[in-house]
C-alpha positions as CSV (number, residue, x, y, z in Angstrom):
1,X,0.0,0.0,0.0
2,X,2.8,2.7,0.8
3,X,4.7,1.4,-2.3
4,X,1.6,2.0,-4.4
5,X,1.0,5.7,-2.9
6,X,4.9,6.3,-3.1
7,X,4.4,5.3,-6.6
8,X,1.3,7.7,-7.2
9,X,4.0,11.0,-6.0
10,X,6.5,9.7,-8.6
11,X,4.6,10.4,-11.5
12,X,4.0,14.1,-12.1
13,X,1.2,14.2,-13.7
14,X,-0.9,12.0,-11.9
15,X,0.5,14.1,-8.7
16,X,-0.9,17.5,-10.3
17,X,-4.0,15.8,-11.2
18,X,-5.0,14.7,-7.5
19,X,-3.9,18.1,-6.3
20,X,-5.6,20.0,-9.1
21,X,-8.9,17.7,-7.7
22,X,-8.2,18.4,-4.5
23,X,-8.1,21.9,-4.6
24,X,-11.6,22.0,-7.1
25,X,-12.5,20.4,-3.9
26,X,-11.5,22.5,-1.1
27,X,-13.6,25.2,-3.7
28,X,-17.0,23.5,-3.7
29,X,-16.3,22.6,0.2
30,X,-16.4,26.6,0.7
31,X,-19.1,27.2,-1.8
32,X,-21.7,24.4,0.4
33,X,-21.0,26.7,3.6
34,X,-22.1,30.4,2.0
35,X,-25.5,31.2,2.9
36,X,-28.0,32.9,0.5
37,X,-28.6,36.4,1.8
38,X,-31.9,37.0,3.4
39,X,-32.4,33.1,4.7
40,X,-33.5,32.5,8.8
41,X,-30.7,30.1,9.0
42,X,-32.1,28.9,12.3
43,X,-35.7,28.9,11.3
44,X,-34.8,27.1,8.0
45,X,-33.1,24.2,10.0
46,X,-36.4,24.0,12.2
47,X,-38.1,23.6,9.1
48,X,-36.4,20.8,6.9
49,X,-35.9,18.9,10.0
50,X,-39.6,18.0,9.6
51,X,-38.2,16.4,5.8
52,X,-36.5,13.2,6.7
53,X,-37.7,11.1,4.3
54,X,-38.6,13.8,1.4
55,X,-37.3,14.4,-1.5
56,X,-35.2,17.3,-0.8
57,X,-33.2,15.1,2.0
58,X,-32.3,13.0,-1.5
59,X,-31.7,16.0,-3.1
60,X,-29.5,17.6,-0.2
61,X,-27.4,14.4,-0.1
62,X,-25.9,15.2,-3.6
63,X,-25.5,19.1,-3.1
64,X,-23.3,17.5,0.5
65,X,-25.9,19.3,2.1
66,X,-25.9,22.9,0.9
67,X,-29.4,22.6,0.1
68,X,-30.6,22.3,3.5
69,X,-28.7,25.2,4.6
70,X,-29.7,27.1,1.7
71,X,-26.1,28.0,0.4
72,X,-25.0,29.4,-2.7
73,X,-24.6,26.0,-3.8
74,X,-28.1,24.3,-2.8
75,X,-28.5,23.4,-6.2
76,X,-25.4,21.5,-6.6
77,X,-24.4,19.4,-9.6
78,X,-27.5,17.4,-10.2
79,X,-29.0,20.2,-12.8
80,X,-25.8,19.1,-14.8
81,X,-26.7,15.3,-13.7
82,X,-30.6,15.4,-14.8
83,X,-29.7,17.1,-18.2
84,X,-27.0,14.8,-18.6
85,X,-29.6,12.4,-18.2
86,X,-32.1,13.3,-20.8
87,X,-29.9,13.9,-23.3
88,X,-28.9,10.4,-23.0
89,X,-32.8,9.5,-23.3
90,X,-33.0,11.9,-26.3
91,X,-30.0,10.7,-28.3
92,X,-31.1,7.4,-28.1
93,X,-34.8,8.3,-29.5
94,X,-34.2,11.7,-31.7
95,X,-32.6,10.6,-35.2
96,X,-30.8,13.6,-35.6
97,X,-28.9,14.0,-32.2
98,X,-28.1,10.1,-32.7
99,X,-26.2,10.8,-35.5
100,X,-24.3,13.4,-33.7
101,X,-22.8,11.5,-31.0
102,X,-22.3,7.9,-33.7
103,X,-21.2,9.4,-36.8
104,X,-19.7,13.1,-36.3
105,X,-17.0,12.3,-34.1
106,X,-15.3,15.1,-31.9
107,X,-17.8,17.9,-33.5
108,X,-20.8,15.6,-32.9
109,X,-19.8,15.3,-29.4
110,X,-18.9,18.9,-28.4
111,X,-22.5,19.9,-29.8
112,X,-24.2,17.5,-27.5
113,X,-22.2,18.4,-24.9
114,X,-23.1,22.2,-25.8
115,X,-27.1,21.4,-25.6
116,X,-26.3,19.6,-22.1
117,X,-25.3,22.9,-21.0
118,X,-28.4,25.1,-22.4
119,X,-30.6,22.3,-20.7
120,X,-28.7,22.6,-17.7
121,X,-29.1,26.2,-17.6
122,X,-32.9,25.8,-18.3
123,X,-32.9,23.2,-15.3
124,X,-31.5,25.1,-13.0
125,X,-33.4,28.3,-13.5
126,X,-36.3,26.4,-13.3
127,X,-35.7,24.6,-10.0
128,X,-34.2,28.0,-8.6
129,X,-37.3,29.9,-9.6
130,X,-39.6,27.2,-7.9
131,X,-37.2,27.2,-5.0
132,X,-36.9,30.6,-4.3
133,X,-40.8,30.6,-4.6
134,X,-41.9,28.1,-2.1
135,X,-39.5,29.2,0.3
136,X,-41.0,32.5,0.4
137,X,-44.2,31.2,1.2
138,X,-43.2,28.4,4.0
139,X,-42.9,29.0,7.9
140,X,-41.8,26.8,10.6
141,X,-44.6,25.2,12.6
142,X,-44.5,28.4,15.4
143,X,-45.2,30.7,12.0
144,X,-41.4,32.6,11.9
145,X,-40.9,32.7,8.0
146,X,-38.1,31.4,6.6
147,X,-37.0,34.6,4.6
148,X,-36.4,37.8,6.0
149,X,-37.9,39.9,2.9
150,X,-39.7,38.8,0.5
151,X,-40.9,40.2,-2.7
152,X,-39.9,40.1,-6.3
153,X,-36.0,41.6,-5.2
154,X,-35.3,38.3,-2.9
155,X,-36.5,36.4,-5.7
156,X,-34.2,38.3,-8.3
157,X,-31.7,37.9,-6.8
158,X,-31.8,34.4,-5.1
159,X,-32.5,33.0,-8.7
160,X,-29.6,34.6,-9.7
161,X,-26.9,33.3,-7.2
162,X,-28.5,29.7,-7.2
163,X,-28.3,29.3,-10.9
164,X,-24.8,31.0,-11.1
165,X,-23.9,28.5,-8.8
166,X,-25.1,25.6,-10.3
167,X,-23.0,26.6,-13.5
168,X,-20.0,27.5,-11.4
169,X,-20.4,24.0,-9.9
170,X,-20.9,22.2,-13.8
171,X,-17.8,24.4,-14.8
172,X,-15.9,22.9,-11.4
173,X,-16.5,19.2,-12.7
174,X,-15.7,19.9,-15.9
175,X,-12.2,21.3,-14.7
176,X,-12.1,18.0,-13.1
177,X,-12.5,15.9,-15.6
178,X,-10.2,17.8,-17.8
179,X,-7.2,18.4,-15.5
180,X,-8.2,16.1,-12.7
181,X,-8.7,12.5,-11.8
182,X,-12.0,10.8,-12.6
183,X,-15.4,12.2,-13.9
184,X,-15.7,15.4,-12.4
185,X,-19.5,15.7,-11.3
186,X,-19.6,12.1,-10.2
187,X,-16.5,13.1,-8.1
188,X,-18.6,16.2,-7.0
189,X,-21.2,13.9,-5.7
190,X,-19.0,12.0,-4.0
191,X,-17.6,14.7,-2.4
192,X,-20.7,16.0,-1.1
193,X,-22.0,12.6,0.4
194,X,-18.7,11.8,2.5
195,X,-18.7,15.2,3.5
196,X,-22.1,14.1,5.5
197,X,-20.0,11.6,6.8
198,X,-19.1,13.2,10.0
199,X,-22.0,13.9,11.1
200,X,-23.5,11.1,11.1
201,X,-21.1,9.3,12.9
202,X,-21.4,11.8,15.6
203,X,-25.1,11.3,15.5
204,X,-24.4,7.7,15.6
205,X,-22.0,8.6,18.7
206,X,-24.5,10.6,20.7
207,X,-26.9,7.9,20.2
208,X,-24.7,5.3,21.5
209,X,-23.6,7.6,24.4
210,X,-27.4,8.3,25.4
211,X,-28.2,4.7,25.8
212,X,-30.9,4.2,22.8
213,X,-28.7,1.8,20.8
214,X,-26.6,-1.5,22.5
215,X,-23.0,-2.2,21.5
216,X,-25.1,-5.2,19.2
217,X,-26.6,-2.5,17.4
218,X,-23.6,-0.8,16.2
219,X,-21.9,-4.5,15.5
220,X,-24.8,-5.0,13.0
221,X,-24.3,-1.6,11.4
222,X,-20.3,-2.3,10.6
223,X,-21.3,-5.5,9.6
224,X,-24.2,-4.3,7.5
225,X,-21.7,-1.7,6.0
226,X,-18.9,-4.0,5.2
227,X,-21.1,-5.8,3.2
228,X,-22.7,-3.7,1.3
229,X,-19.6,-2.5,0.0
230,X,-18.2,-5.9,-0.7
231,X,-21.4,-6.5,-2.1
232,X,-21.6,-3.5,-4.7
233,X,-17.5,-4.1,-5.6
234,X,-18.6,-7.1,-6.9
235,X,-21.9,-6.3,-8.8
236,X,-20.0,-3.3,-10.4
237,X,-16.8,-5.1,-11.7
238,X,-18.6,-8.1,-12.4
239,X,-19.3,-9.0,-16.2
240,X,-19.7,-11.4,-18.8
241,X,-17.5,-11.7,-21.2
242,X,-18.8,-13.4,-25.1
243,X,-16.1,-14.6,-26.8
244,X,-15.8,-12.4,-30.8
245,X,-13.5,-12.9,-33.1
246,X,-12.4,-10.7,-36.2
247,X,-11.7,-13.0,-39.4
248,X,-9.4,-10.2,-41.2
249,X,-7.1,-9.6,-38.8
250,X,-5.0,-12.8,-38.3
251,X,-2.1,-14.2,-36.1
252,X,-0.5,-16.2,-38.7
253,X,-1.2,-19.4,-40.5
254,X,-4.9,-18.3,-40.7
255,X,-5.9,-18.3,-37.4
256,X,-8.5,-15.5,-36.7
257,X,-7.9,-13.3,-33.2
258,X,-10.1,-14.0,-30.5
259,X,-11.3,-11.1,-28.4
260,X,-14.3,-10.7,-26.4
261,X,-17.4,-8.2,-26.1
262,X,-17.3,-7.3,-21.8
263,X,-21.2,-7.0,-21.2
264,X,-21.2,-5.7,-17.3
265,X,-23.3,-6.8,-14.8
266,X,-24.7,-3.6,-13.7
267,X,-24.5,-1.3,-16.6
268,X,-26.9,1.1,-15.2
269,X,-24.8,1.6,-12.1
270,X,-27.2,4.2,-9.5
271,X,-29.5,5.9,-11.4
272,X,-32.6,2.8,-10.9
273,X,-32.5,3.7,-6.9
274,X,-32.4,7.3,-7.5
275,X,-35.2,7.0,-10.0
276,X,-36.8,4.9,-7.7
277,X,-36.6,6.8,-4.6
278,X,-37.7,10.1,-6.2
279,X,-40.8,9.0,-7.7
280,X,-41.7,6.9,-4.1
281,X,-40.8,10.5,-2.1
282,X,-42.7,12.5,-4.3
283,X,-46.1,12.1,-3.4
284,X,-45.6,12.3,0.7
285,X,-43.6,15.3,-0.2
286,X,-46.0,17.0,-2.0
287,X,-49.0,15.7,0.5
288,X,-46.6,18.0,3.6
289,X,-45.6,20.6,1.4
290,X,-49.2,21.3,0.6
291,X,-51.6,20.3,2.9
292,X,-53.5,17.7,1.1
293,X,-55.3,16.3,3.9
294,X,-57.6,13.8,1.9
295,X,-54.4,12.4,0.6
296,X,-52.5,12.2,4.1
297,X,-52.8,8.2,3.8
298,X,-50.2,8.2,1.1
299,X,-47.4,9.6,4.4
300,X,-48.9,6.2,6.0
301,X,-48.4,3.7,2.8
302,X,-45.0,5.7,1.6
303,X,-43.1,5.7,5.2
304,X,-39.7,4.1,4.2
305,X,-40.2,0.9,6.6
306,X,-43.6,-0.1,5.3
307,X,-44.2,-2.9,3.4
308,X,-45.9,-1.4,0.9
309,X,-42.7,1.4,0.3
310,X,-40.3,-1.5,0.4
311,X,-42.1,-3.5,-2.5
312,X,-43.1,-0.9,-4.6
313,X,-39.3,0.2,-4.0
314,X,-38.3,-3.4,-5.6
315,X,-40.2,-2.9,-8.2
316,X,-39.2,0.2,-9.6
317,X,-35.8,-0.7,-9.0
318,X,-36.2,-3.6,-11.4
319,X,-38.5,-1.9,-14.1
320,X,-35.8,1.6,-14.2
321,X,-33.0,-1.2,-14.1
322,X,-34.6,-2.4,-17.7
323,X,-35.6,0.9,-19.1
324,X,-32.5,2.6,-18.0
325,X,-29.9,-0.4,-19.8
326,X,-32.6,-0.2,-22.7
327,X,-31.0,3.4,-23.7
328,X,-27.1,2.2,-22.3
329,X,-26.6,-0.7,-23.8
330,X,-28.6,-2.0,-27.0
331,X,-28.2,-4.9,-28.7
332,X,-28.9,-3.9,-32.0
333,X,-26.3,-1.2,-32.2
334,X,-23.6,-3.8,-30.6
335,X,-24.6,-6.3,-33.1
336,X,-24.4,-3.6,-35.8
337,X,-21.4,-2.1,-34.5
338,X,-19.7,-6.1,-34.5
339,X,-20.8,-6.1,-38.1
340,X,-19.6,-3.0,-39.3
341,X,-15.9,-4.1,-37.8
342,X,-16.1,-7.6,-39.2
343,X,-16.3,-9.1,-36.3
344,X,-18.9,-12.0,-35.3
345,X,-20.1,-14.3,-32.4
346,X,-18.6,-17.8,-32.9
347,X,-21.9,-19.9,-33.2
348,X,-24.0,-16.9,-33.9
349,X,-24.8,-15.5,-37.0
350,X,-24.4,-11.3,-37.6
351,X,-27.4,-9.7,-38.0
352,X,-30.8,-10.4,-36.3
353,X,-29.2,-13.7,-34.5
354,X,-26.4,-11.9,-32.8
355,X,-29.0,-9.0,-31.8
356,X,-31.7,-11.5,-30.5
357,X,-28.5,-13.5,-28.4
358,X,-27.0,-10.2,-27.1
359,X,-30.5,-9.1,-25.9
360,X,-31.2,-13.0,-24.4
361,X,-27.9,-12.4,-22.5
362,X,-27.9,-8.8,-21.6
363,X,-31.6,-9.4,-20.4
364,X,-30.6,-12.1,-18.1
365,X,-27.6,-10.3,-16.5
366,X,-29.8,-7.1,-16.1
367,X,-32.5,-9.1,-13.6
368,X,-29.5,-10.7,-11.6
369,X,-28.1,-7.1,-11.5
370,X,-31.7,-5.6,-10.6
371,X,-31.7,-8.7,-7.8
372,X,-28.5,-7.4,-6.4
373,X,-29.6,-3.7,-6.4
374,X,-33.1,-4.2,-4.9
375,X,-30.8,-6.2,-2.1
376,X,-28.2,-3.2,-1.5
377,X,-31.2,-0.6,-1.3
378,X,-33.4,-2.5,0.7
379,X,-30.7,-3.2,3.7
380,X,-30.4,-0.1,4.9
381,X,-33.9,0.4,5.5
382,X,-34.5,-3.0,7.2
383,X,-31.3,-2.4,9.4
384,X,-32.5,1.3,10.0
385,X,-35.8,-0.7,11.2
386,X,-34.5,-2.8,13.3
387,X,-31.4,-1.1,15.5
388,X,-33.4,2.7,15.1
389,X,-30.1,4.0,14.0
390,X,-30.1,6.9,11.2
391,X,-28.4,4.5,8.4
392,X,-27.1,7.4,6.5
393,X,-25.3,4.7,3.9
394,X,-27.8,3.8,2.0
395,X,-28.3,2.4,-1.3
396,X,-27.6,5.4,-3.3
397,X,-25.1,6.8,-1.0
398,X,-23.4,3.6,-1.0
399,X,-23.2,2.8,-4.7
400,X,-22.0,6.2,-5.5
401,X,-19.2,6.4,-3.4
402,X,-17.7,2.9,-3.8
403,X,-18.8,3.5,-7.7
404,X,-16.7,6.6,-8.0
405,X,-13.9,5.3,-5.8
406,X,-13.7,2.4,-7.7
407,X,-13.7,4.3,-10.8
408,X,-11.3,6.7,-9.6
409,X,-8.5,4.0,-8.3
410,X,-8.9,1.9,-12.0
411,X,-7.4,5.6,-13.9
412,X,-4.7,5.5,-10.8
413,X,-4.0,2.3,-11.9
414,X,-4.0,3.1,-15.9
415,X,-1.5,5.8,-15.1
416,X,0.9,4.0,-13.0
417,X,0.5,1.1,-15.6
418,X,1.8,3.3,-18.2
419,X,4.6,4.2,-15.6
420,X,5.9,0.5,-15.8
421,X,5.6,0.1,-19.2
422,X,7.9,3.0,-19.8
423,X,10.1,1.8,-17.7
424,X,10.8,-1.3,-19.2
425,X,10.8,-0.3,-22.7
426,X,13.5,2.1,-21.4
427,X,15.7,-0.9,-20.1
């Protein structure tokens, strides 16, 4: 372990990438503590603290909690992430943009990335406009408002700051990925959920210390932790791996080379939970927000240890885990793509044989996948149930961070793999 860190500070570019990231960092770390001007700080705390299983604790996990401090950064990175996300659902279904990103190369790719950021900066002014809105027009329960000043100034001007924040925060990531290690926003995220870290192990401390949870309790929490992360190491580098093999190009004497098509286990990685949880928080948010009485039994049905939560929870894990690969991965363009290269299947004909196999496998590895995903998200809460401590690593939490780390220490690896090769071609 010191050999492979010693070996990380040896390579100079590698070192000025980590301490480039770090510092883009240290940045958003400041930017998550600077209040919006004209926020009740105190009052605002009262308020969200009634929010514990809404939608805006989800969302305030990914901004590493500037949203619930209302900071100039509540917004975060996930405008950038949800407009990264329907472009990928309109490239896949709109002809023209499809041909931008598979047949215009580097062009085709810097205009999609272009519309990502004009959707981003819709996104954002919209969810800053709403924001600014509703906070305007919410107390705490004793009635002390949560702005100082209202009127159409506040709301000016807190649009304003949010959404330049939000494209201050897209511009940090990009910096990231660019000069940095890893991809910059999911780094971002990352960043903001182990910042929550601390305190919740304090919470976890001052529960221990007052007596409502037994040394067993937090035995079964370690435990439950460990493995979840074992578990989610091996459902994202797990894949299966069909043999192809490309006639043309040969070895000598004839003999074709054999590769092979890596079809991954979990190609969908998060974004099934997250879908998942936000449409299940939605309605019980909505329901508080606004007072709708006569549908107050949806708080009941939707509370995150019910039976009826936890099923419908499984279920859209699997259905998003199917409609999300669907736009990822699709056989037909694989198969097409194999074609195109000359490449083929061995005991599968190109064309509509390869398609329909791919799509046979791929389908099969998708439910194990979902199986394993409905498993990770649906620990937490049964552990959270059972020892009544605030499981803050849950599903999402937990996939992202052992995702990006993951992710982050395979191009650590690249690098210093490329470091060894030099060195013995220079021998």
């Amino acid at each position: 372990m010191l050999r492979w860190v010693l070996d990380i500070w040896e390579i100079e570019e590698l070192k000025k990438r980590l301490i480039y990231t770090l510092g883009i960092l240290v940045i958003y770390a400041i930017g998550t503590h600077i209040p919006l001007p004209g926020i009740n700080t105190p009052a605002l705390e009262e308020f969200f603290n009634q929010f514990n299983q809404s939608i805006f604790m989800l969302y305030n996990i990914f901004s590493g909690g500037a949203l619930k401090k209302m900071t100039v950064f509540a917004l975060g990175i996930l405008p950038y992430i949800t407009a990264s996300i329907l472009m990928q659902l309109l490239t896949a279904s709109v002809p023209y943009l499809k041909q931008l990103q598979t047949e215009e190369g580097d062009y085709g790719r810097y205009k999609i990335q272009e519309y990502t950021k004009y959707l981003t900066l819709f996104i954002a002014t919209v969810q800053a406009l709403f924001l600014t809105v509703w906070l305007q027009n919410q107390t705490t329960p004793d009635g002390t408002p949560l702005v100082y000043s209202t009127g159409i100034g506040f709301t000016l001007q807190t649009v304003l700051i949010l959404v330049a924040g939000a494209m201050f925060v897209t511009w940090l990531g990009e910096r990231i990925s660019k000069h940095g290690i890893g991809n910059g926003s999911s780094i971002l995220i990352f960043a903001g959920i182990v910042m929550g870290f601390p305190s919740m192990v304090i919470q976890i401390v001052n529960t221990y210390k007052t007596g409502e949870i037994s040394v067993i309790d937090l035995a079964v929490v370690i435990i439950a932790v460990l493995a979840i992360v074992v578990g989610i190491v091996i459902i994202q580098e797990a894949e299966r791996r069909i043999p192809i093999q490309y006639p043309q190009r040969n070895l000598g004497f004839g003999a074709p080379t054999v590769s092979y098509l890596p079809i991954k286990l979990n190609p969908v990685s998060v974004m099934p939970i997250i879908f998942a949880q936000a449409i299940l928080v939605m309605p019980a948010t909505f329901v508080q927000l606004f007072h709708f009485e006569s549908l107050s039994f949806l708080q009941e049905w939707l509370r995150y240890d019910s039976l009826v939560y936890n099923i419908i929870y499984v279920a859209l894990i699997i259905l998003f885990t199917y409609v999300y690969a669907s736009v990822i991965v699709n056989p037909q363009d694989i198969a097409e793509n194999l074609r195109k290269a000359g490449a083929f299947i061995p005991g599968v004909r190109p064309g509509k044989e390869t398609e329909e196999y791919l799509a046979t496998v791929i389908n099969r590895l998708l439910f194990v996948g979902a199986l394993f995903l409905s498993v990770i998200a649906v620990i937490p809460v049964i552990i959270q149930i059972k020892t009544h401590i605030p499981f803050y690593f849950g599903g999402t939490t937990a996939l992202i961070t052992v995702g990006v780390a993951l992710d982050t220490l395979h191009r650590i690896e690249g690098h210093l793999a490329m470091k060894r090769y030099y060195k013995f071609l220079s021998k």
